[in-house]
N, C-alpha and C positions, 0 to 999 in steps of 0.2 A: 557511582557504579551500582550502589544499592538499590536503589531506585531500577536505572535502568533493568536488571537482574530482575526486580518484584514484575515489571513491565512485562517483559519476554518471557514471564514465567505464567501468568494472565492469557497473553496470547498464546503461549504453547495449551495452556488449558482447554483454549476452544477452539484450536485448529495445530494440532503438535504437527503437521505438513505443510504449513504456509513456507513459501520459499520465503528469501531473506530482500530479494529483489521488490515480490509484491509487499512486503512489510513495509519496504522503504516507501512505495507509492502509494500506501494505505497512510503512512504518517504523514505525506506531502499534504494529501486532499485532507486529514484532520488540521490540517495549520491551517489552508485555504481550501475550502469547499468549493468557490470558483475556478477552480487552476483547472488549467487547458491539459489536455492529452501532454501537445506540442511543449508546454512549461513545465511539465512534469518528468518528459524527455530530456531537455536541456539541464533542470536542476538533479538531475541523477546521471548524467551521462550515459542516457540507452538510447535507442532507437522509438520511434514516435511508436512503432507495429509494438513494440515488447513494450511499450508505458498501458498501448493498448490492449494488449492483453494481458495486463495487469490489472488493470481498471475491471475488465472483463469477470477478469478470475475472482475480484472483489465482488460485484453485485451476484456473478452465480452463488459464493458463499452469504450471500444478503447483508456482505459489511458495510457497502456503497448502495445507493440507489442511482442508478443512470437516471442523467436527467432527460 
């Protein structure tokens, strides 16, 4: 739990507005940098348009680069 704490406290540092939804889809694409919109959808249980603009909301804050 320490860990995780130091973690969330890192990213509140450089973005204390990140929803909790895009965090999750920011840590999918840090495990696989390949994962599909569609994989990202199913391993988080949302819809492909909200994994999508998740991704979205990532490269506008320059966490992701679209490929």
């Amino acid at each position: 739990m320490k860990l995780l704490s130091e973690a969330l406290r890192e990213i509140r540092d450089i973005d204390a507005t990140m929803p909790i939804q895009v965090l999750a889809i920011f840590l999918e694409i840090a495990r696989n940098e390949r994962i599909t919109i569609k994989e990202i959808a199913e391993k988080l249980g949302i819809s492909e348009s909200a994994a999508s603009r998740g991704v979205s909301d990532l490269s506008t804050w320059s966490w992701v680069k679209p490929r």
